[in-house]
mmCIF file as Biopython writes it, N, C-alpha, C and O atoms, coordinates in Angstrom:
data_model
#
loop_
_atom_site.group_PDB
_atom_site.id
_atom_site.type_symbol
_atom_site.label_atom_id
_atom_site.label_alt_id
_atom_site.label_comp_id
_atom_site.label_asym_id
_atom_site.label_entity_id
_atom_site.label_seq_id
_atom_site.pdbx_PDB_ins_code
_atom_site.Cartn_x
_atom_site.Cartn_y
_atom_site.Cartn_z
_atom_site.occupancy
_atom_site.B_iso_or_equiv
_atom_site.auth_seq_id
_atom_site.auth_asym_id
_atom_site.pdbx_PDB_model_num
ATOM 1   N N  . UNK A ? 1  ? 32.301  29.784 -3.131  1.0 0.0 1  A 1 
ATOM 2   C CA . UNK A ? 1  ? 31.713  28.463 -3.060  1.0 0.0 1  A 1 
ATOM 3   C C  . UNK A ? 1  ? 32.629  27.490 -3.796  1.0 0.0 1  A 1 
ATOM 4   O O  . UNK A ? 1  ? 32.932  27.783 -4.953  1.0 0.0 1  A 1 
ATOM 5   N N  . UNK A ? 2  ? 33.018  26.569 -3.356  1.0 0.0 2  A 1 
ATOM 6   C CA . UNK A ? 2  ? 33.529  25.310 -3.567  1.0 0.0 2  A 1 
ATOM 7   C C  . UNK A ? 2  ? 32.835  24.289 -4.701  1.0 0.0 2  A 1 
ATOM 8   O O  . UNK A ? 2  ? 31.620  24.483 -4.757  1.0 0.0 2  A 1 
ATOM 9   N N  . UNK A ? 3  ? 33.119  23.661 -5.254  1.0 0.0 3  A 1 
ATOM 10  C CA . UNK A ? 3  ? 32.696  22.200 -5.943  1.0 0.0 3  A 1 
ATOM 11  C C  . UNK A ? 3  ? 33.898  20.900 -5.750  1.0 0.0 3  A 1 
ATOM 12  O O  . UNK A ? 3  ? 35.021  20.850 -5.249  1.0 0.0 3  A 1 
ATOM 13  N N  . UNK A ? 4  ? 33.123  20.057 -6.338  1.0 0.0 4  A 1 
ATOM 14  C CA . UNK A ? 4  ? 34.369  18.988 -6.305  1.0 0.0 4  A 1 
ATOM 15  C C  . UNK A ? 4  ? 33.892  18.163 -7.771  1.0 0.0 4  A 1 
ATOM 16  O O  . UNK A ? 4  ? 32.799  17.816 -8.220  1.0 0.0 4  A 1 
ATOM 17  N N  . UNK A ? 5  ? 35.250  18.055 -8.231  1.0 0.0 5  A 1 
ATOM 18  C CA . UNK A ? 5  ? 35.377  17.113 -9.527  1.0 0.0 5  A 1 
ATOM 19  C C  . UNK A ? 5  ? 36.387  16.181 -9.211  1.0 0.0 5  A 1 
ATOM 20  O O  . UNK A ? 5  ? 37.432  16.611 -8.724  1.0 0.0 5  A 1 
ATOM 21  N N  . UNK A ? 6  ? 36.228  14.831 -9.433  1.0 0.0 6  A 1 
ATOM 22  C CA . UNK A ? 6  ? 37.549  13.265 -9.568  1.0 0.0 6  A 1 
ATOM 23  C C  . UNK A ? 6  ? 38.076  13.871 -8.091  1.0 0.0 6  A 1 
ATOM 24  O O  . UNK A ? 6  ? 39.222  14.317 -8.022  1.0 0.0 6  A 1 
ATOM 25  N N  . UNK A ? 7  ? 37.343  13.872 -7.107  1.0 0.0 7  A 1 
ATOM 26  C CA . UNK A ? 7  ? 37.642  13.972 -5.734  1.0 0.0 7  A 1 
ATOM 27  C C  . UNK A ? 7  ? 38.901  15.249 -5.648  1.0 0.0 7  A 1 
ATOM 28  O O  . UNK A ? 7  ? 40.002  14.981 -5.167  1.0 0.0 7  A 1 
ATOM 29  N N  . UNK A ? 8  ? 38.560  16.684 -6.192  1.0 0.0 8  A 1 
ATOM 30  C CA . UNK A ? 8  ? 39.435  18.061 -6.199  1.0 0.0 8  A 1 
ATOM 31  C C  . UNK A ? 8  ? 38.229  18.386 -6.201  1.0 0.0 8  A 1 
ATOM 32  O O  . UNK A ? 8  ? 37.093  18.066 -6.551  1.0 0.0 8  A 1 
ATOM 33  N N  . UNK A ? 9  ? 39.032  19.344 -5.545  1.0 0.0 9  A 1 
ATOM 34  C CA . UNK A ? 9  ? 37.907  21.237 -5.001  1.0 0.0 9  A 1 
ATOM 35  C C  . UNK A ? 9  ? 37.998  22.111 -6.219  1.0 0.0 9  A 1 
ATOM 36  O O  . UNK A ? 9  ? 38.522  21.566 -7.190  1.0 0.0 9  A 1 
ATOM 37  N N  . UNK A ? 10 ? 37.691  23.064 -6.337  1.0 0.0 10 A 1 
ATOM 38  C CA . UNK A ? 10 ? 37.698  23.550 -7.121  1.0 0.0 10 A 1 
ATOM 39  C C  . UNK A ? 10 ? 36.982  25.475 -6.672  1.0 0.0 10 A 1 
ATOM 40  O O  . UNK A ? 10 ? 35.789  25.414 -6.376  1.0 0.0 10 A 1 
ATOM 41  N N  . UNK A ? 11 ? 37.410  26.552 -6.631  1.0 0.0 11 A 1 
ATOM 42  C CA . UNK A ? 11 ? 36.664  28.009 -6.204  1.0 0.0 11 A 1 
ATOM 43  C C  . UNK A ? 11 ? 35.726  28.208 -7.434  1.0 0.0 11 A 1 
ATOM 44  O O  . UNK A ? 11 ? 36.124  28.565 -8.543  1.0 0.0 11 A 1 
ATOM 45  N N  . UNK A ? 12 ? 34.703  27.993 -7.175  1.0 0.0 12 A 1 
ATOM 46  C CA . UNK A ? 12 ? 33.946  28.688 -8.790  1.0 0.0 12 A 1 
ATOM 47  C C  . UNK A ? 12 ? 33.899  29.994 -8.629  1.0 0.0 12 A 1 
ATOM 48  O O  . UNK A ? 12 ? 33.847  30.396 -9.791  1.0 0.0 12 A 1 
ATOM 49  N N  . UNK A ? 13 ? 33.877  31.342 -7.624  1.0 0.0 13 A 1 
ATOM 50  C CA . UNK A ? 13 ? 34.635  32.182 -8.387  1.0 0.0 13 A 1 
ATOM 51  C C  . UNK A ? 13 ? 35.475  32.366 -9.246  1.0 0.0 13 A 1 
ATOM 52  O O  . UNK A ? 13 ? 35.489  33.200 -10.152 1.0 0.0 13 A 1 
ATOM 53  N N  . UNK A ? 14 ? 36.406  31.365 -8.905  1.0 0.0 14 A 1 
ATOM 54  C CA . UNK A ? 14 ? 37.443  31.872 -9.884  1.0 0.0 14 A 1 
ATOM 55  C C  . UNK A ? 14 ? 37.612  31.304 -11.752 1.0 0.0 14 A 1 
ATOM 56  O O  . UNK A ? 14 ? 38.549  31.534 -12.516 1.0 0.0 14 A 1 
ATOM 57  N N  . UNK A ? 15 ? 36.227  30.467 -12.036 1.0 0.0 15 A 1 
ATOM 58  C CA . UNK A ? 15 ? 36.063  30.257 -13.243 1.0 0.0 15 A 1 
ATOM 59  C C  . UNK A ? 15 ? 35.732  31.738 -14.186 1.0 0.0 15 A 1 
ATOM 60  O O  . UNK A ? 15 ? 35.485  32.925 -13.972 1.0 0.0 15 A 1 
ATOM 61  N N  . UNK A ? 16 ? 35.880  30.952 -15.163 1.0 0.0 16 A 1 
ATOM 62  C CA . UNK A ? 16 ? 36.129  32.200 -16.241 1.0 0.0 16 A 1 
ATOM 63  C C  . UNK A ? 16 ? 35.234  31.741 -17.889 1.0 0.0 16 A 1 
ATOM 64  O O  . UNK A ? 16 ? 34.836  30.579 -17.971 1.0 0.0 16 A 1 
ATOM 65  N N  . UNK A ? 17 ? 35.098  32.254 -18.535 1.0 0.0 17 A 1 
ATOM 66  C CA . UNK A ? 17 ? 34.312  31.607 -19.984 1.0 0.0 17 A 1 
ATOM 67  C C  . UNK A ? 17 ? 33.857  30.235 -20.551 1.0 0.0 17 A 1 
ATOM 68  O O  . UNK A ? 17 ? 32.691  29.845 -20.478 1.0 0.0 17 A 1 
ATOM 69  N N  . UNK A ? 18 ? 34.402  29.857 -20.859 1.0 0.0 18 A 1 
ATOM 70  C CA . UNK A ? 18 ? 33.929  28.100 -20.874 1.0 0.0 18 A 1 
ATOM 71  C C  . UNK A ? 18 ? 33.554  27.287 -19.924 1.0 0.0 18 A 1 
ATOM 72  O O  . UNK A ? 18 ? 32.721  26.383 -20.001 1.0 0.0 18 A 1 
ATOM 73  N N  . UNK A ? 19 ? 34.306  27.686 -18.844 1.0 0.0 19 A 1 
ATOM 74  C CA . UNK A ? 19 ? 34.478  27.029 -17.683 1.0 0.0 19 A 1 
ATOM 75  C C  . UNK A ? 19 ? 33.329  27.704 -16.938 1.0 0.0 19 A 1 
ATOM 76  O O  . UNK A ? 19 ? 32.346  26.981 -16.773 1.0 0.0 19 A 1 
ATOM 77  N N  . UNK A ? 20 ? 33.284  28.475 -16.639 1.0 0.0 20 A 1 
ATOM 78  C CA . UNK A ? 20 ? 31.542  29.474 -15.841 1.0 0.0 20 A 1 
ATOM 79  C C  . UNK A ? 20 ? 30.412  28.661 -16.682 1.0 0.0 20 A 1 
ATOM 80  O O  . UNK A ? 20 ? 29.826  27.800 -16.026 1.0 0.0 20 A 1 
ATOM 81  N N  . UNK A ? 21 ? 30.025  28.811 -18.037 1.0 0.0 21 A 1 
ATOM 82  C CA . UNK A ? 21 ? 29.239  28.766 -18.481 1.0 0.0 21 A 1 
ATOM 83  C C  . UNK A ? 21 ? 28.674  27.213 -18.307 1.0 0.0 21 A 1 
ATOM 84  O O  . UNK A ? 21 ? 27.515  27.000 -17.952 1.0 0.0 21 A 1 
ATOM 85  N N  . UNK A ? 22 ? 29.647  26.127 -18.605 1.0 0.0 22 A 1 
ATOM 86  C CA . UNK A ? 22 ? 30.138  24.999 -18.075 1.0 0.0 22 A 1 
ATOM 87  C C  . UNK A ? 22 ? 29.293  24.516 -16.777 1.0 0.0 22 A 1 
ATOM 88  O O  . UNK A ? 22 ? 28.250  23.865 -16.718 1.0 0.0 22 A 1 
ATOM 89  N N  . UNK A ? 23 ? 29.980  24.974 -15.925 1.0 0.0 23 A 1 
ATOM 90  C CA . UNK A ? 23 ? 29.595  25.023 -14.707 1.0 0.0 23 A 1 
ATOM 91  C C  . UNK A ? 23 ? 27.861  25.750 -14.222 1.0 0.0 23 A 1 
ATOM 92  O O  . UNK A ? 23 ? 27.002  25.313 -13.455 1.0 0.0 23 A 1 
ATOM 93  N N  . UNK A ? 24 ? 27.892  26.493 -14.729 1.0 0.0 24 A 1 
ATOM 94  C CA . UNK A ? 24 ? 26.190  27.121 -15.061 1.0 0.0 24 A 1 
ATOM 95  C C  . UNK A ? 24 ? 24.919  26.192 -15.735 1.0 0.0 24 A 1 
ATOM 96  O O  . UNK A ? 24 ? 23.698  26.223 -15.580 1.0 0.0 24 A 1 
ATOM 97  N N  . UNK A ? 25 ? 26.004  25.195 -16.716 1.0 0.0 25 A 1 
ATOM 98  C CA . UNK A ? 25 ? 24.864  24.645 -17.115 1.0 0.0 25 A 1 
ATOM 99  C C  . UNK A ? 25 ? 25.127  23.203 -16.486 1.0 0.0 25 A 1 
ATOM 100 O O  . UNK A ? 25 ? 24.390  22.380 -17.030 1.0 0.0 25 A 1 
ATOM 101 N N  . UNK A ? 26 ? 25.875  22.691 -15.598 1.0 0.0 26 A 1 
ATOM 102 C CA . UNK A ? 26 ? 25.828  21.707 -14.959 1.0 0.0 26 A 1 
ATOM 103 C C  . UNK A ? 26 ? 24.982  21.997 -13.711 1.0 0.0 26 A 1 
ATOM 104 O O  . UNK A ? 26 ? 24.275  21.060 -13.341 1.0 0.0 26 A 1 
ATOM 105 N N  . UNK A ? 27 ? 24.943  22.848 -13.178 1.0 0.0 27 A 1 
ATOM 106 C CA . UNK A ? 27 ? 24.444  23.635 -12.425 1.0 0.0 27 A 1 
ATOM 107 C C  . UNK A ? 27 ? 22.289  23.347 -12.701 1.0 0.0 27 A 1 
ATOM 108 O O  . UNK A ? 27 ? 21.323  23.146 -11.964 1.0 0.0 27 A 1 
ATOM 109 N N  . UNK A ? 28 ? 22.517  23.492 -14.053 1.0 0.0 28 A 1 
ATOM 110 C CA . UNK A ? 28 ? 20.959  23.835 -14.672 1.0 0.0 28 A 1 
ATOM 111 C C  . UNK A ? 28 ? 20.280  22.698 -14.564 1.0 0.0 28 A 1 
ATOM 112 O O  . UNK A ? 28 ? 19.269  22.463 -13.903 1.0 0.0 28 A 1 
ATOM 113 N N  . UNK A ? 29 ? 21.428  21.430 -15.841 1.0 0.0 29 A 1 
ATOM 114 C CA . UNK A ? 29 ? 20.446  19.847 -15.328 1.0 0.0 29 A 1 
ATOM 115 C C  . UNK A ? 29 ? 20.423  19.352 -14.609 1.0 0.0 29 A 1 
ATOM 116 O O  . UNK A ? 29 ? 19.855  18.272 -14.769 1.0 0.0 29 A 1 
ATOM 117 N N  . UNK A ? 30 ? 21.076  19.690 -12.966 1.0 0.0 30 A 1 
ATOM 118 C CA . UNK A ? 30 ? 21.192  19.053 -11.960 1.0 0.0 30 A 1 
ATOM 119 C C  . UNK A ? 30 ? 20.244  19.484 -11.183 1.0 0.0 30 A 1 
ATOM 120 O O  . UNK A ? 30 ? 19.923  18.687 -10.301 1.0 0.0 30 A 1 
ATOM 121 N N  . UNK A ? 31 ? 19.517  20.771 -11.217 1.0 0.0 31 A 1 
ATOM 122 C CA . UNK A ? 31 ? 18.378  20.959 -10.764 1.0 0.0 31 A 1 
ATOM 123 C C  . UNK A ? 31 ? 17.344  20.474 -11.258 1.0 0.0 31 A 1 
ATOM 124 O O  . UNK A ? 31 ? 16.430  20.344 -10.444 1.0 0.0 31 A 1 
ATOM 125 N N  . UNK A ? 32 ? 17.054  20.036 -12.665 1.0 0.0 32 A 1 
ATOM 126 C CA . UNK A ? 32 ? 16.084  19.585 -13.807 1.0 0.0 32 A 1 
ATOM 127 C C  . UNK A ? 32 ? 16.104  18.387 -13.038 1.0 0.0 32 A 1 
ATOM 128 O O  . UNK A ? 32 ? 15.210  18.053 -12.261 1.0 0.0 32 A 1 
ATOM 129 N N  . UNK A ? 33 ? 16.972  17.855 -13.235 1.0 0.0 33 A 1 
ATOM 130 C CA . UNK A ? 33 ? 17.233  16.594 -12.942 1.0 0.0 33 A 1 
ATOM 131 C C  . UNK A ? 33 ? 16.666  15.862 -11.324 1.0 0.0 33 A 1 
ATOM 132 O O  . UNK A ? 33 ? 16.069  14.795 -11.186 1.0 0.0 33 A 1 
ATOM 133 N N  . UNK A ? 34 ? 17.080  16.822 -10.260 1.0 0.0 34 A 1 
ATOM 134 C CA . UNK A ? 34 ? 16.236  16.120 -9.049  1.0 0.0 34 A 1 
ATOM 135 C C  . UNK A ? 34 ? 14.471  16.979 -9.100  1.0 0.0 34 A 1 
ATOM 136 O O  . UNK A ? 34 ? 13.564  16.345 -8.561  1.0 0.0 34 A 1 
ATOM 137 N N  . UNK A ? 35 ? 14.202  18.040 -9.597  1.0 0.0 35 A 1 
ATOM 138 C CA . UNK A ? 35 ? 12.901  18.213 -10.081 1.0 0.0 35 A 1 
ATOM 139 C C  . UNK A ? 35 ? 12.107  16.984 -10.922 1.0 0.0 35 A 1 
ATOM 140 O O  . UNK A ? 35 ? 10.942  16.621 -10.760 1.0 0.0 35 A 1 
ATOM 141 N N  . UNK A ? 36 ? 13.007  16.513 -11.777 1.0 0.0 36 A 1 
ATOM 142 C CA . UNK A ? 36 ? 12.255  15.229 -12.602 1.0 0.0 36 A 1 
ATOM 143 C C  . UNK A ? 36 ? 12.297  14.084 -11.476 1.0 0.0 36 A 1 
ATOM 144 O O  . UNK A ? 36 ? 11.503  13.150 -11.590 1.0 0.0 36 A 1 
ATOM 145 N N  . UNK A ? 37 ? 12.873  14.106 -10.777 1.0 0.0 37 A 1 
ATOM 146 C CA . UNK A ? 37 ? 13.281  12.662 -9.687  1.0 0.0 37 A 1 
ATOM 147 C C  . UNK A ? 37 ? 11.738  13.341 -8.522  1.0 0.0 37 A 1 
ATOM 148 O O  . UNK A ? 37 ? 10.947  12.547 -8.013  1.0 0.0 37 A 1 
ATOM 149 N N  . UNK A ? 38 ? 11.653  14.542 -8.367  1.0 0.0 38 A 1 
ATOM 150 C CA . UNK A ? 38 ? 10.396  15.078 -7.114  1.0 0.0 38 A 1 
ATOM 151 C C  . UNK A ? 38 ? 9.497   14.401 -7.755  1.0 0.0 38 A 1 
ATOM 152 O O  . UNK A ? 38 ? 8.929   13.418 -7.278  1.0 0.0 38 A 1 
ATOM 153 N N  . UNK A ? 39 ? 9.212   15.048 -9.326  1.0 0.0 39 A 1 
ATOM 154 C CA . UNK A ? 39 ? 7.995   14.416 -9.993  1.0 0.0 39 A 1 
ATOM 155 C C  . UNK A ? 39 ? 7.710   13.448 -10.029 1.0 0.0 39 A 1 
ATOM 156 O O  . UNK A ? 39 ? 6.583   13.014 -9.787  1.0 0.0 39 A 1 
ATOM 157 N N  . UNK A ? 40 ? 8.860   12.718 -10.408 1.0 0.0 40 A 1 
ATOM 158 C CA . UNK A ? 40 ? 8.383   11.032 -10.282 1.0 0.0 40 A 1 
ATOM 159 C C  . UNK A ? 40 ? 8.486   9.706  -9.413  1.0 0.0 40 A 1 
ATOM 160 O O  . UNK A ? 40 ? 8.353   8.510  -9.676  1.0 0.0 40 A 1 
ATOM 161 N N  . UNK A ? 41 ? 8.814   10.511 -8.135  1.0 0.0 41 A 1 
ATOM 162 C CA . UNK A ? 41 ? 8.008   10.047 -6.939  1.0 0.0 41 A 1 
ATOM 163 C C  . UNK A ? 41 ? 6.981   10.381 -6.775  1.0 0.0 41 A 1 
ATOM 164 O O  . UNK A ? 41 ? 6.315   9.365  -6.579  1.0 0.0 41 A 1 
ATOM 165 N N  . UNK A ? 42 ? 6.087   11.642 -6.703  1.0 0.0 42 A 1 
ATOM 166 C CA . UNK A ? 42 ? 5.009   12.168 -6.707  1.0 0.0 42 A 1 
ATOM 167 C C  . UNK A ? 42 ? 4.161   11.382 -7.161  1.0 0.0 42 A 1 
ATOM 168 O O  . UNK A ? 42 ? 3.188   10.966 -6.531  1.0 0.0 42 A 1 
ATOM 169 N N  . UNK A ? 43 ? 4.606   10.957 -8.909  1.0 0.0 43 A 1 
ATOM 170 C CA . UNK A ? 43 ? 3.492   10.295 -9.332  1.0 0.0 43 A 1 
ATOM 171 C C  . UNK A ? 43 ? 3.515   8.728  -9.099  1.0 0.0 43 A 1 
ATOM 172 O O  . UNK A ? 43 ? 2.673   7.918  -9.488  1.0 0.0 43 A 1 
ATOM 173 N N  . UNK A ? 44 ? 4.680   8.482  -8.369  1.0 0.0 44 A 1 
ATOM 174 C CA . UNK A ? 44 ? 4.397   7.478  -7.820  1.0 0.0 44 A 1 
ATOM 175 C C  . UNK A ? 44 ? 3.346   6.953  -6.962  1.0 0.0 44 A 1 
ATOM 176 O O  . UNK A ? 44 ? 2.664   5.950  -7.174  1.0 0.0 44 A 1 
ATOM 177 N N  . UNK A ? 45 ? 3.287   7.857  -5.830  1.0 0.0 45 A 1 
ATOM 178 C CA . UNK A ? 45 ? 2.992   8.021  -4.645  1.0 0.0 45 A 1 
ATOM 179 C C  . UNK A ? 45 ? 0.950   8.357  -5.248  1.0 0.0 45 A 1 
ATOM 180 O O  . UNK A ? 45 ? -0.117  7.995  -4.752  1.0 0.0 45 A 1 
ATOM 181 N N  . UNK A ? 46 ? 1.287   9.156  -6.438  1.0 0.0 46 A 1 
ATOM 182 C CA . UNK A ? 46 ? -0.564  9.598  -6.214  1.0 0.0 46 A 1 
ATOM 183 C C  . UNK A ? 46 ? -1.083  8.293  -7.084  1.0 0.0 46 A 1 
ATOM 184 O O  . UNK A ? 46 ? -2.311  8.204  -7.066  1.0 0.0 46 A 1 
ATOM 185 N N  . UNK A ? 47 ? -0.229  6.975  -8.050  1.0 0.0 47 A 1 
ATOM 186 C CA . UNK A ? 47 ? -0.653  6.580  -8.731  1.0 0.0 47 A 1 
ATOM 187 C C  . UNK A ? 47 ? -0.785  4.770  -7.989  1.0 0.0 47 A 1 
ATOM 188 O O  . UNK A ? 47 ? -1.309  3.760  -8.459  1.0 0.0 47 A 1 
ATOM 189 N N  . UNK A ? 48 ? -0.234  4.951  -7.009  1.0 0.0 48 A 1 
ATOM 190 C CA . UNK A ? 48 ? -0.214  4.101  -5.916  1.0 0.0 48 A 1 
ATOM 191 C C  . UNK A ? 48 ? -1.687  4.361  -4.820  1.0 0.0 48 A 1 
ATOM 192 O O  . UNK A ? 48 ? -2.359  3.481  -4.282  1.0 0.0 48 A 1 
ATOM 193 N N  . UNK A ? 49 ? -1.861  5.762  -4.742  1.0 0.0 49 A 1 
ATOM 194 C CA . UNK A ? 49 ? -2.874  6.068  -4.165  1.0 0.0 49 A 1 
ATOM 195 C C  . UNK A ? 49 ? -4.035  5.721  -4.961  1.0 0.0 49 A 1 
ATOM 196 O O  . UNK A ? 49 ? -4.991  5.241  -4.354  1.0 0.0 49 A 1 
ATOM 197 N N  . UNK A ? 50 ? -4.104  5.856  -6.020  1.0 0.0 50 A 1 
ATOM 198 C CA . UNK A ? 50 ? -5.470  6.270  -7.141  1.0 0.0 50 A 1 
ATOM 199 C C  . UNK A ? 50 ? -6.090  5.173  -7.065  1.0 0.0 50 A 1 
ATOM 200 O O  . UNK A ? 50 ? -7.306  5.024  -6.946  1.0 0.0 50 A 1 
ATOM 201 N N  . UNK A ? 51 ? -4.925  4.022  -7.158  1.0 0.0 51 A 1 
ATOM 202 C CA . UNK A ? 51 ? -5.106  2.203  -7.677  1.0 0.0 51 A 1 
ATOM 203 C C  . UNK A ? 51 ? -5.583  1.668  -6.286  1.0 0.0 51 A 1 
ATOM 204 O O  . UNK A ? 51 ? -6.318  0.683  -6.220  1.0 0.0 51 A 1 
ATOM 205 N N  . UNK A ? 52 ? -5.218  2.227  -5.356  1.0 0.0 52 A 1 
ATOM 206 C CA . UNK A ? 52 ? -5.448  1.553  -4.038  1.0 0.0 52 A 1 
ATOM 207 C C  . UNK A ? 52 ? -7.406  2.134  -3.788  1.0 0.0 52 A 1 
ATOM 208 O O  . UNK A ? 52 ? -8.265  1.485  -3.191  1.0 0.0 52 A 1 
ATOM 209 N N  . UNK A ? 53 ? -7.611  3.703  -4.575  1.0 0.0 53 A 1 
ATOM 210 C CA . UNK A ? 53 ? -9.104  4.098  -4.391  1.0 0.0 53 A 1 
ATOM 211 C C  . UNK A ? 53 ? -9.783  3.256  -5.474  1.0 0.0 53 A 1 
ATOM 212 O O  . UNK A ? 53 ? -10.953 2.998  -5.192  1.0 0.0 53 A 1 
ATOM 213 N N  . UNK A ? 54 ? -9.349  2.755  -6.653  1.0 0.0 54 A 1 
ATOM 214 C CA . UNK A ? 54 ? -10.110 2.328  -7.388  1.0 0.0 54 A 1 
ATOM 215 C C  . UNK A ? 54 ? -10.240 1.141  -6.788  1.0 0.0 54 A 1 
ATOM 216 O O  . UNK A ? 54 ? -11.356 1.028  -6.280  1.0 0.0 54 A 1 
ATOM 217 N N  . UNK A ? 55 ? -9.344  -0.065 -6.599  1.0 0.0 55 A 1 
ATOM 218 C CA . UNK A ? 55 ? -9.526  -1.015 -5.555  1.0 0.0 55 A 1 
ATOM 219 C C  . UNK A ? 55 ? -10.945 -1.146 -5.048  1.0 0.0 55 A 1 
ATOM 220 O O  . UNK A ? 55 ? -11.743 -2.038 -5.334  1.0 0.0 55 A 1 
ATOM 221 N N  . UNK A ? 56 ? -11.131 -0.091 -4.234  1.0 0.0 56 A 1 
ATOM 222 C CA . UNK A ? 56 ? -12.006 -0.263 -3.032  1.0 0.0 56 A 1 
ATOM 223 C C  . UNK A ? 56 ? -12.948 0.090  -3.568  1.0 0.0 56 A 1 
ATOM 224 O O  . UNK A ? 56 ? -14.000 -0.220 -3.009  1.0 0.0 56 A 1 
ATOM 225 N N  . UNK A ? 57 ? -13.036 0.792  -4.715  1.0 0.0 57 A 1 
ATOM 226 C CA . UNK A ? 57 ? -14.588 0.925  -5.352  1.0 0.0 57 A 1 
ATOM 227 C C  . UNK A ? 57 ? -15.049 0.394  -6.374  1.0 0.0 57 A 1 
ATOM 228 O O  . UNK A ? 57 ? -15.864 0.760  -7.222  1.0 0.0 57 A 1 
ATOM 229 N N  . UNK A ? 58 ? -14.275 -0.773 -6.171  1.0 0.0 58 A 1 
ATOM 230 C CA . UNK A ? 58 ? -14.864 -2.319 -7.421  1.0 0.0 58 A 1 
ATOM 231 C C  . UNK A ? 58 ? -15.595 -2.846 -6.894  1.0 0.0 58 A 1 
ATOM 232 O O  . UNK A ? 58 ? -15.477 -2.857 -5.669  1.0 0.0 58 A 1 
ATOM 233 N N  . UNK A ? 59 ? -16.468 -3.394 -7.364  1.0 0.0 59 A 1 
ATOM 234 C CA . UNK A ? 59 ? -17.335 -4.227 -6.904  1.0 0.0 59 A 1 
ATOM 235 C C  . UNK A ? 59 ? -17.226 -6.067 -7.064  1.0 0.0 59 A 1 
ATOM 236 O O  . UNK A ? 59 ? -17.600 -6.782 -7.994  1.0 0.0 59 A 1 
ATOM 237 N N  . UNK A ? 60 ? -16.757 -6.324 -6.137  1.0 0.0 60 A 1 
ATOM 238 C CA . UNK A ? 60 ? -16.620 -7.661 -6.053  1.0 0.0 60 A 1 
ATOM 239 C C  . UNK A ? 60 ? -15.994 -8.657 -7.390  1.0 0.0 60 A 1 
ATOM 240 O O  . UNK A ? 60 ? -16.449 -9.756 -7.710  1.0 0.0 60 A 1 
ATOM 241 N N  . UNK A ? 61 ? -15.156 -8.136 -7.864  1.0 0.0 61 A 1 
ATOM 242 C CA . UNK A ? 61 ? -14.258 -8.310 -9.343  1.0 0.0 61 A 1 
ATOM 243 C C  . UNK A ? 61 ? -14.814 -8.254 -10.462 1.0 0.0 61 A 1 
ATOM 244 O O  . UNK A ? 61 ? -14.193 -8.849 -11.342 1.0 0.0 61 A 1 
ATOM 245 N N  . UNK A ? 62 ? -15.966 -7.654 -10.840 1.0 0.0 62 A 1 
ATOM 246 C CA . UNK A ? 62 ? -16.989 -7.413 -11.639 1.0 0.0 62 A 1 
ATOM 247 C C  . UNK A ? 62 ? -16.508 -6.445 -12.215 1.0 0.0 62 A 1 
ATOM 248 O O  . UNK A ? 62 ? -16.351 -5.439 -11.524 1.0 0.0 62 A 1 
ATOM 249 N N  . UNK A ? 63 ? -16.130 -6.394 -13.574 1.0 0.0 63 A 1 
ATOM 250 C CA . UNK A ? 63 ? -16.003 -5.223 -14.371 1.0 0.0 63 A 1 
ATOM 251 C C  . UNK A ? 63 ? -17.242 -4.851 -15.442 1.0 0.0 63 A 1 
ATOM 252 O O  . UNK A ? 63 ? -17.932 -5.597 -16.137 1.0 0.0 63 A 1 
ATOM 253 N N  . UNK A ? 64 ? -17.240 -3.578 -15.310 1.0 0.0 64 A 1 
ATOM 254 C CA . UNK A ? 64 ? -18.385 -3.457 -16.632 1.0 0.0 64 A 1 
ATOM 255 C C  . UNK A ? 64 ? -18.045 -2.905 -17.546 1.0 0.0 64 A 1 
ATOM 256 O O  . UNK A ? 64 ? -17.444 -1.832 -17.589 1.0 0.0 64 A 1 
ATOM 257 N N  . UNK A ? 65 ? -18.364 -3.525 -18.344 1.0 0.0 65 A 1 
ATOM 258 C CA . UNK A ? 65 ? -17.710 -2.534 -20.140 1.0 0.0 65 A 1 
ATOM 259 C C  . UNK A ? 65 ? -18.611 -2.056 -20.755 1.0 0.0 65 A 1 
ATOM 260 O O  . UNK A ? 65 ? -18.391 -1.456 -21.806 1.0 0.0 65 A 1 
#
């Protein structure tokens, strides 16, 4: 498998100690990283939803405290 760094390829087989481990953990927050980006569309999307149900179950701009 291939990568690319400053527009070069690079074989990550052929990394070795610093450089594997390196690469392993770039590897790690870049998955974290679009997992945190899923999540927070998600909660976009349900907190966009929630506001749009509460909306509709106000009663005529009447709040009660």
């Amino acid at each position: 498998m291939t990568f690319t760094i400053d527009k070069k390829e690079y074989d990550e087989t052929k990394l070795e100690g610093k450089s594997k481990v390196a690469f392993n953990n770039v590897q790690v927050l870049l998955n974290e990283k679009n997992d945190l980006m899923h999540r927070l569309e998600k909660n976009k999307i349900l907190s966009e939803h929630y506001s749009e149900v509460l909306k509709k179950n106000l009663t005529n701009g009447e709040d009660k405290k």
